[in-house]
C-alpha positions, 0 to 999 in steps of 0.5 A: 550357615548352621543356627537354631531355628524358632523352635529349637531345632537346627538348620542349614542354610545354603544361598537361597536353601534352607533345610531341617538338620534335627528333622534330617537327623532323625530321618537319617537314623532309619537309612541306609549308610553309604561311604562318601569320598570327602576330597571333592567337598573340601572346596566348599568348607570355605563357603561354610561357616564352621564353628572352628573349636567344634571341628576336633571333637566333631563325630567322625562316626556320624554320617554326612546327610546329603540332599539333591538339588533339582534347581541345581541339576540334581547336585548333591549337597550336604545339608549336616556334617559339614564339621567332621568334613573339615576334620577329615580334611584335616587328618587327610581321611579319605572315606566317611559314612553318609546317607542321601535324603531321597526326594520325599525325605529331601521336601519334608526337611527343606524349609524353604527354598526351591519349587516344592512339587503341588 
């Protein structure tokens, strides 16, 4: 689920998470790009809700930004990006850009969610 949260900015939410997207989006902006494989995400696009008339104009270019879940065996998740997953699946791409939030980064964007370290 993406939405607006109270002060303006967007967020994911994903069961019980809830992340950042506009704060993710501006840590994301200083790391490294990595290249992602979408096949083994495109499961989980129908657990997403996407909003369809965005998915053929959403940016290609613009990397997926991924967290770990350490309450899910340190799984990896994609917290921004889920639109331009679901046009890669749909153009059949094999290759995006993606950046992982380190677990620093990961606590500062997550709202709530999990057991933040004391």
């Amino acid at each position: 689920m993406r939405g607006d949260d109270d002060g303006g900015g967007e967020f994911f939410q994903f069961l019980a998470f809830r992340w950042n997207v506009t704060k993710a989006q501006q840590i994301a902006r200083t790391l490294p790009i990595r290249r992602l494989d979408p096949e083994p995400w495109f499961g989980l696009l129908g657990a997403i809700q996407l909003n369809e008339s965005h998915v053929p104009y959403s940016d290609l270019e613009r990397p997926q930004i991924l967290v770990r879940i350490r309450e899910a065996d340190g799984a990896a998740l994609i917290v921004d990006g889920w639109h331009p997953l679901a046009r890669a699946q749909r153009e059949g791409l094999k290759d995006l850009p993606a950046v992982l939030l380190d677990e620093n980064q990961k606590l500062e964007v997550r709202i709530f969610g999990g057991v933040k370290p004391l």
